[in-house]
N, C-alpha and C positions, 0 to 999 in steps of 0.2 A: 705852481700847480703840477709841473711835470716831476720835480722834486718830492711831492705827498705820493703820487701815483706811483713811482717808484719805489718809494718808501713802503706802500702799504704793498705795492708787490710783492717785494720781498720779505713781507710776512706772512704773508701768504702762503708764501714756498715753503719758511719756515714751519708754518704749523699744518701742511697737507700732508705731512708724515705721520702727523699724530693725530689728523683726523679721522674719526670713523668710519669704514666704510662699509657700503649698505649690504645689508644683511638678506638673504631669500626673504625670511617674516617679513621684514617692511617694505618689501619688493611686491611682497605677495597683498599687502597689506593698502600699497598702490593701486593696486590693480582692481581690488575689488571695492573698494570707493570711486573709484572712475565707471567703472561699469556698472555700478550700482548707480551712479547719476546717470548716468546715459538712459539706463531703461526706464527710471524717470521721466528726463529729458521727452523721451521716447511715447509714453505712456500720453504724455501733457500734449502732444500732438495727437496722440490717437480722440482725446477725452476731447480738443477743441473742433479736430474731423465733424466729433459725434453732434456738438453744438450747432454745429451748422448744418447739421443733416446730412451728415454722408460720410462715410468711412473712407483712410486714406485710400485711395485708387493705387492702381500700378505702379503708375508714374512715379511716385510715390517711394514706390517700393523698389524702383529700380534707380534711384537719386540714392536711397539707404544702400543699396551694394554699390553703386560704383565710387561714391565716398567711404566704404567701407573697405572698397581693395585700394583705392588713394591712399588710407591710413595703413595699410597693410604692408605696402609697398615701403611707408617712411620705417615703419616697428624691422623691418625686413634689413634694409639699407641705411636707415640714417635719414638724416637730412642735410648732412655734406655731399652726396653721388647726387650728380645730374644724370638721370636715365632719359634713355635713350627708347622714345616709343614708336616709332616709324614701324612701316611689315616688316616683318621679317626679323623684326629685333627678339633679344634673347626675352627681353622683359613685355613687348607685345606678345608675345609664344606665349609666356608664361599666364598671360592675363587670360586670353582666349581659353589656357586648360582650364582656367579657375571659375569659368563660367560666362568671363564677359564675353560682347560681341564686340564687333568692330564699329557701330556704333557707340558703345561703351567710352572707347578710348580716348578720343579729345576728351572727355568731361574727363574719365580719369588725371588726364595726365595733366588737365588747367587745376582741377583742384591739387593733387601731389605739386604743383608746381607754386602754388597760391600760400600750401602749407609749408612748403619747403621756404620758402622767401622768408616769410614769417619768423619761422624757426631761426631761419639766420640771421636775422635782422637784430636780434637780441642773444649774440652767443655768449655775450659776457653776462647773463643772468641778473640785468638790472630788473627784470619785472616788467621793463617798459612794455612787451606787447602782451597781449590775451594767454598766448597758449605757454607765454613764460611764466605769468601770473599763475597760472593752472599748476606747473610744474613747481614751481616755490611753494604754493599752495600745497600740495598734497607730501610735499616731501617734512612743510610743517608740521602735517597731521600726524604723522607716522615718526615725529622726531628724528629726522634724518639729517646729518652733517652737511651743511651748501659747498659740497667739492664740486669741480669740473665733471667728474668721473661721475658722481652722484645725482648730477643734475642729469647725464645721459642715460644714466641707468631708468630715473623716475621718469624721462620720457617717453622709453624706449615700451616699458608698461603702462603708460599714459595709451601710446601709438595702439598698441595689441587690444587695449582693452575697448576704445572706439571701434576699432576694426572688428571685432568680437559684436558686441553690443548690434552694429548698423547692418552686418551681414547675418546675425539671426532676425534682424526685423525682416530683411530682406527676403528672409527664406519663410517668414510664418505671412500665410494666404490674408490674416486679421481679418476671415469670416467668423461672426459671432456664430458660437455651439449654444444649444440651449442644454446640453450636459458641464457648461461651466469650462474652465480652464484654468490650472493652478495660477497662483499670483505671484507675478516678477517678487514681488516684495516679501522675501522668502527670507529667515533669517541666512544671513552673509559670516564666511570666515571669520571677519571683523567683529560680527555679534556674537559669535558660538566659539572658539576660538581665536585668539588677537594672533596665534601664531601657528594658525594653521594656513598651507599654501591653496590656492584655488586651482585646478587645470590650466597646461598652459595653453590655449588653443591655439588654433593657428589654421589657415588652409592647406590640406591635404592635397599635395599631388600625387602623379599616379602611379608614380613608382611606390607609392605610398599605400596608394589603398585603386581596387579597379576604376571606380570614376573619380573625377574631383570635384570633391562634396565640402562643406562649410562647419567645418567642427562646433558647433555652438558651444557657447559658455552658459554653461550652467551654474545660478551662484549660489545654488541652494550648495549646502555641504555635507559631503557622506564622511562619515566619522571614519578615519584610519584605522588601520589593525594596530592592534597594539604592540609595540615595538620592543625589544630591549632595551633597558636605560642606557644613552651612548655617554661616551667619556665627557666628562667635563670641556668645556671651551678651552682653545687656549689662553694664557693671562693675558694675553694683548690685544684687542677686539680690534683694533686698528687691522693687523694681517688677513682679517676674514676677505676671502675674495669679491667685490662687488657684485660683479655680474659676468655672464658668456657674454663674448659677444656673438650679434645674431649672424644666425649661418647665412650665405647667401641666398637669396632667393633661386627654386632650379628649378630645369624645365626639364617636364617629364621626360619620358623614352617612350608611349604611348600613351593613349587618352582612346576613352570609349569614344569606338564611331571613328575615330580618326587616329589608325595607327599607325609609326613613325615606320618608315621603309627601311630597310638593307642593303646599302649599297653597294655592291661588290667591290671587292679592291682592284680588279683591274681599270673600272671604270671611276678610280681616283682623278684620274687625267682630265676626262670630262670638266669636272668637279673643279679642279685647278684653274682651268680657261675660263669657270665661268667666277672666280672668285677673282682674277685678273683684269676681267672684265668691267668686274663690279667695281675695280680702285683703278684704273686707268685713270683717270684725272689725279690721283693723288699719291699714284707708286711712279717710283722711275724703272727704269726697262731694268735695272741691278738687281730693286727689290725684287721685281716679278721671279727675275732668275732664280734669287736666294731660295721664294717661298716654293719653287719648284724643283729646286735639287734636295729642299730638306722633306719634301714631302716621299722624293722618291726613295730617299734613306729610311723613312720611315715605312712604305710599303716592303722595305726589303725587309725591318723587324716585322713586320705586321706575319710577312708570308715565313719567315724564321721560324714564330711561333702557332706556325699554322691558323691564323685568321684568315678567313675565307670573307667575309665582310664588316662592315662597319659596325654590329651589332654588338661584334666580338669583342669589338677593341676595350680593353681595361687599362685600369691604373699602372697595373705591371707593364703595359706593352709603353705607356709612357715615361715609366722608370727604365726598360730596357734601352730605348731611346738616351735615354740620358746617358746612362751606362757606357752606350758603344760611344759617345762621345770624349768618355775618359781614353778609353784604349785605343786610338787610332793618331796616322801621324800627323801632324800641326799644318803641314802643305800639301794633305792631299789633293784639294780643290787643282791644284796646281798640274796638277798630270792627270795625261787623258788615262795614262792606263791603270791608274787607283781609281778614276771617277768609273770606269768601268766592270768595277768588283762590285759584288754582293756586299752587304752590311759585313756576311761572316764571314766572307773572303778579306778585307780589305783590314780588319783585327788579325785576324792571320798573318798576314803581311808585313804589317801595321808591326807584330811583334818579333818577327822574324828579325827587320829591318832594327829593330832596335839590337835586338842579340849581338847583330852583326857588328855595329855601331860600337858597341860598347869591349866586344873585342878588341875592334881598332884602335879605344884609347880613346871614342868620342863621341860618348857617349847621349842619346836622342830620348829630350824628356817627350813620351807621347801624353798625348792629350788637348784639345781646343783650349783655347783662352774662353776666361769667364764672359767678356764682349761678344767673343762669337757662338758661345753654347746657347745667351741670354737672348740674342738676335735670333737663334733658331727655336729657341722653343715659343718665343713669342712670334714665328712665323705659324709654326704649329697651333698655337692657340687663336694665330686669326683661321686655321682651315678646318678647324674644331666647330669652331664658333661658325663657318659659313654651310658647316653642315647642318647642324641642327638647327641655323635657320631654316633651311632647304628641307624640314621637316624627315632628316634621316635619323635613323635611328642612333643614337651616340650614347654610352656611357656615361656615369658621374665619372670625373678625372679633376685633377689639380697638380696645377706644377709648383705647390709650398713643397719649401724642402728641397726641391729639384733644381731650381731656377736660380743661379746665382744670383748672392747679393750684388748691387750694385759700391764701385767702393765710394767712400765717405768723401765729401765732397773738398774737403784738406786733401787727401789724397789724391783727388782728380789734379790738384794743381802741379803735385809735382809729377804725374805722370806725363805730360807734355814738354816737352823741347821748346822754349820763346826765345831765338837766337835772335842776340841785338845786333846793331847794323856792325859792328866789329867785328862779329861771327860771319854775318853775311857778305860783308864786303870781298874776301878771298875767291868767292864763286864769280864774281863780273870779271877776275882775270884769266879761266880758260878759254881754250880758242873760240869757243862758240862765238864768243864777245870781241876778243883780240885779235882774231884771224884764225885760222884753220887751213888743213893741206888742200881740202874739197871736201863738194858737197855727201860726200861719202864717208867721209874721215873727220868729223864732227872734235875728233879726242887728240889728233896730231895738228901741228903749230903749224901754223904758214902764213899768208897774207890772205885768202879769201875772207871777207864778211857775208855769210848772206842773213840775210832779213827773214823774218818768219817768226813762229812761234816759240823756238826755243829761243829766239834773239829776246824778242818783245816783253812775252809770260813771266818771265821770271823778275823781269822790270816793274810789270804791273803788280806782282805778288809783293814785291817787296815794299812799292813804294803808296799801294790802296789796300794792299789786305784780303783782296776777295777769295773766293773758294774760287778752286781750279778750274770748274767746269763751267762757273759762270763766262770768263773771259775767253775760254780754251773754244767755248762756241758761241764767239760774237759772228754778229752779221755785222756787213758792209755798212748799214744803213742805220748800227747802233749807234755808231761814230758821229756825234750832230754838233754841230755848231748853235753857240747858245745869239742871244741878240745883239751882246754885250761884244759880240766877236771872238767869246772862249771857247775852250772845246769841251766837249762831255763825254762819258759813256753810256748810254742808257741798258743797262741791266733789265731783262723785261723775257718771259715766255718767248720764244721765236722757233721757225719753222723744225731744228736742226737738234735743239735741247729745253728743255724744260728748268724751272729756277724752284728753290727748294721750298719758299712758301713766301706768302703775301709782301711780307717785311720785303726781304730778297728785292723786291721789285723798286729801284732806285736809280739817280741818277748820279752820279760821280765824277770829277772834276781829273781829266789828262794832265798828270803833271808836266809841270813846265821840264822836267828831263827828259822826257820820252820826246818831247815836241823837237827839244835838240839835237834828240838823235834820230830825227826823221820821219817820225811815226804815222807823220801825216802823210808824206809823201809817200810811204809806203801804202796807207790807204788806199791815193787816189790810183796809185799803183795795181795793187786790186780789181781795184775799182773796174778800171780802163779796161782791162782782162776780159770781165763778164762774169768775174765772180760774186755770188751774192756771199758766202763765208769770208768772214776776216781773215783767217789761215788755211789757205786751202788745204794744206798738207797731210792736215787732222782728218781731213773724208777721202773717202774711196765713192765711187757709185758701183765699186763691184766687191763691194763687204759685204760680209753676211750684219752687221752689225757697230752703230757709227757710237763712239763715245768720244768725242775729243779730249776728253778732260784725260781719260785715258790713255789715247794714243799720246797724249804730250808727257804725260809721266815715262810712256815707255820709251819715248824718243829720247828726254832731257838726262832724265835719272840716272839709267847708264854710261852714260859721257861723264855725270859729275861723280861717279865712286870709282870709274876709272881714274877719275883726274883728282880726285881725295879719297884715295881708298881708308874701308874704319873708319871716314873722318865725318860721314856725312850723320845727322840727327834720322831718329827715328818718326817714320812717316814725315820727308823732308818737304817733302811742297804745304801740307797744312802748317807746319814747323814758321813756315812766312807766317804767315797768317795771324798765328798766336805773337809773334817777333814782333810784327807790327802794331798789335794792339799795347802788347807789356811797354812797346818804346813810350807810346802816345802817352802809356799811363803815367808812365816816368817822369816824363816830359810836361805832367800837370793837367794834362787833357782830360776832360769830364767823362765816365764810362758812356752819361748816352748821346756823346756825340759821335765817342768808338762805335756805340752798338747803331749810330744811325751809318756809318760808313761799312760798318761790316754786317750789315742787313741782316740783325740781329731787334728780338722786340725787348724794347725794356719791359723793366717789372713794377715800375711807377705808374699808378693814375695819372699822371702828366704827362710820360712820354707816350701813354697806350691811347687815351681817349683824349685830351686839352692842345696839343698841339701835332702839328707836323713836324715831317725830318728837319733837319738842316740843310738851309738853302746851298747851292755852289760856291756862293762868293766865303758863307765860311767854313765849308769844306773845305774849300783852298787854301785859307790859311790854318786850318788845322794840320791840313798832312804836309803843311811847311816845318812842322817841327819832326821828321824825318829826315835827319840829315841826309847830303845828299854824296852817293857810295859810290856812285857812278861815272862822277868827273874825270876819270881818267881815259877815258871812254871818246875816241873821236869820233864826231858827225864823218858818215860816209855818204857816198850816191848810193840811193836805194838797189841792192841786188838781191833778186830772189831766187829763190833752189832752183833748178832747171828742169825739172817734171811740172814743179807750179808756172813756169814760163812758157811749159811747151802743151802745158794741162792734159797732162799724163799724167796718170794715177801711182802715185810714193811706190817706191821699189818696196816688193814684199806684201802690197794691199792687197787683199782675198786670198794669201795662199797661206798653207798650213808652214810649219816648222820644217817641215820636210823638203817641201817645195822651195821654201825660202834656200835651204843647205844644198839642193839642188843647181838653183841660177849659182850659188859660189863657187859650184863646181862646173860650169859650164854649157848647163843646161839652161841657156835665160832663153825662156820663153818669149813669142811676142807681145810689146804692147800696143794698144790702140788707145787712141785720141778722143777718148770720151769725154762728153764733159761731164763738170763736176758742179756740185748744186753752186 
């Protein structure tokens, strides 16, 4: 069976080059046989109202629009996009211009959601359900090729023309006139010409026209001008283009009665706080930062090109945006005194600094990477998008064209660094690990060990995999003893840091190396203290701001390119991470037992909805097939830094760079004995 299926696939493939695709006539030709049954359809209800004595009521008439902006919505978007109807959404805005109320919108959005299931449920075009049958159906009428492409085209005028049809029911009062009223049943395109198109209607917003009104379709047909005769077809009917696809559905910039405000630029800032507000449960404190330092680059274009408020903002002011992206240097983020220029100051600069550069023989390509242009403009288009929820006034904009590709997913592979335990083994031999002069001197040899994060972190990295910041901010109390008498970590939300989504949330098995080099007793160590953090080291209570994942990179990293300078991978701590996963794969390991240890979701109905993670006991012998890098490594008695002993806050917490060059020069400050969470 799977052998036919394949077989006929690929002829499939074969002959979808030389199928014909649809033409506007039979597009057009679609359209007006659907709509011609609908008012039909249409009529057969008014005629049985009239049997039972009574015309259809409101109700009636307001079931024909909200099924009519339902259809509107799939002809608009498809029936792949899951929209999103909650206030304040782009596609709730849009309904309300269109007429509905906000009673409207559950019916809308159960019917759109009823048709949509539907439509999916049969993408392979067996006929099996109604509105496939409908679609096969009319694309037989009209002699149309059964392509993929063919099938969305025929639906796509299927969607328009219900939509058409139930929103002029919608909009006609059906009070009988005793002057008569012309009749639905009017000769059609189809009858008077086979290859004449009908209008294409659609809902009017307001940027469109001053209210948003209901374009009826009309099927009577007005004879065209008469044209000059155009060139023959080309000889290949195949190349004729099938269809547009449809624009996105868009939300005014005004609507009678309720017009969209102006938000000044200075009061972007506002705006910011409350769109931070709005994703607190689902941004970490980095994202918030990002979407607030790229908005304030964009207030600097905005006032550049003299925009006074939001009204103003155009397509150009988003291209400009992208622009200054190109000309500016790759680490500006990095120094206070570039983040303190102007957009046009900081290009200035920006090219100066190259000039200079490239004198000296070394030479500074400017420009952001495609990663961080794509992250900024999709910051930008979440505070687009939080505006004109916020019913301000926004521009049409689009970032096609502007928004790097993402690379191709062959390519993602080799862009990361998977260093095997060979690679990684060289790093267990500096002092950190071997001894050290003191706790100052992290990079020079001696006998001290002490215990902490940089001992521990890089043990965990290499021998479970996790991301940095999950372990970098455990708590004391993650650390659990199973019943079995094993140990665990539980990965879980905590007071201190936040976990990157659902998956993330797992329980992971203390290798038996870490136990031998004391991990436990380092805990209770901890513990005994009064600390609730596993590494104290990593928090200050006198920061402006606590990231451990962070503080450990800054603490480790520079020790290890001291001590392998050139040598180290790019972005080295995720560099574990991926090392860990390629070894397991090597080593025969099933990806989703990787993706259950490295709190990743698989992409199988089995591992998403039919079972649970993997238990501990065979976690355990999973990440036994990690050799182990570490044996050279002697158990010591637990010693910890001597600020975490005396819980005093890490030499250098809360002071700037200056202050920091300051205590080296003799200026140390006092400290106090605060505690720490």
């Amino acid at each position: 069976m799977v052998a036919r299926r394949l077989n006929a696939l690929l002829l499939q493939m074969e002959l979808v080059s030389k199928a014909r695709m649809a033409t506007k006539e039979q597009l057009a030709k679609i359209f007006t046989l659907e709509i011609q049954a609908m008012h039909e359809q249409i009529e057969n209800l008014d005629r049985a109202a009239k049997r039972h004595g009574s015309l259809r009521d409101p109700v009636h008439r307001d079931a024909d629009r909200q099924v009519g902006l339902a259809y509107r919505l799939l002809e608009s978007y498809g029936s792949l996009e899951e929209l999103n109807f909650d206030p304040g959404s782009e596609t709730h805005e849009a309904l309300l211009d269109a007429g509905a109320t906000d009673a409207d919108i559950p019916f809308i959005a159960e019917t759109f959601r009823a048709e949509r299931e539907e439509a999916l449920s049969d993408r392979a075009g067996e006929g099996r359900t109604a509105f496939m049958r409908d679609v096969l159906h009319r694309m037989a009428q009209v002699g149309l090729d059964d392509t993929v492409l063919n099938r969305e085209a025929a639906a796509e005028e299927i969607y328009r023309a219900r939509a058409d049809a139930l929103l002029e029911s919608a909009d006609d009062p059906r009070k009988p006139s005793l002057k008569g009223r012309p009749s639905r049943r009017q000769p059609t395109p189809v009858e008077t010409d086979p290859v004449a198109p009908p209008p294409k209607p659609s809902i009017m917003w307001a940027h469109e026209a001053e209210d948003p009104v209901v374009v009826k379709a009309d099927v009577a047909y007005t004879e065209p001008p008469v044209a000059p005769p155009s060139p023959p077809p080309p000889a290949e009917p195949h190349n004729t283009v099938a269809f547009e696809p449809p624009a996105p559905m868009r939300t005014p910039a005004a609507s009678s009665g309720r017009a969209r405000k102006n938000l000044p630029i200075p009061q972007f800032d506002e705006e910011i706080d409350k769109l931070v507000a709005n994703n607190r449960d689902q941004w970490e404190d980095d994202t918030a930062s990002d979407v607030r330092v790229l908005i304030g680059i964009f207030r600097g274009i905005l006032e550049e090109h003299g925009v006074t408020h939001s009204g103003q903002i155009t397509q150009e002011h988003v291209a400009a945006l992208r622009q200054h992206f190109n000309h500016i240097l790759p680490g500006w983020g990095r120094s206070p005194k570039l983040r303190s220029l102007s957009p046009l100051e900081l290009r200035k600069t920006s090219q100066k600094a190259a000039l200079e550069a490239e004198v000296r023989g070394k030479p500074i390509k400017l420009g952001l990477s495609a990663a961080t242009i794509r992250r900024h403009l999709g910051n930008l288009d979440h505070f687009l998008k939080h505006l004109r929820a916020s019913y301000y006034a926004i521009g049409e904009w689009t970032f096609d064209g502007l928004r790097p590709k993402k690379p191709k997913r062959g390519e993602i592979r080799l862009q990361q660094d998977k260093p095997g335990p060979d690679d990684v083994r060289p790093l267990f031999d500096m002092p950190i690990f071997t001894g050290r002069l003191s706790a100052e001197q992290p990079e020079l040899p001696g006998e001290q060990v002490y215990h902490c994060a940089n001992y521990y972190l890089p043990m965990f990295l290499t021998y479970l995999g996790p991301r940095r910041n999950e372990f970098a901010g455990l708590m004391v109390k993650d650390v659990v003893q199973m019943k079995d008498g094993s140990w665990a970590i539980q990965i879980r939300r905590n007071d201190v840091r936040r976990i990157k989504n659902a998956q993330s949330h797992r329980l992971l098995p203390i290798p038996d190396e870490l136990i031998r080099l004391n991990f436990l007793d380092y805990v209770e160590q901890v513990k005994q203290l009064g600390y609730d953090v596993l590494f104290p080291e990593l928090f200050s209570s006198n920061a402006k701001k606590i990231d451990p994942g962070e503080r450990f990179y800054k603490g480790f990293i520079p020790v290890a390119e001291k001590c392998f300078p050139g040598e180290l991978w790019k972005r080295p701590l995720h560099a574990f991470r991926h090392g860990f996963a390629d070894t397991l794969k090597q080593a025969g390991v099933s990806e989703g037992y990787i993706e259950d240890l490295s709190g990743r979701l698989g992409s199988s109905e089995t591992s998403t909805r039919y079972t649970n993670p993997a238990g501990l006991p065979l976690l355990r012998a999973i990440i036994a097939h990690y050799p182990v890098i570490t044996g050279h490594l002697e158990p010591r008695p637990i010693k910890l830094l001597p600020w975490v002993e005396k819980k005093l806050p890490p030499p250098g917490a809360g002071k700037t760079k200056a202050e920091r060059f300051g205590c080296k020069r003799g200026r140390k400050p006092k400290r106090t004995a605060e505690s720490l969470p």
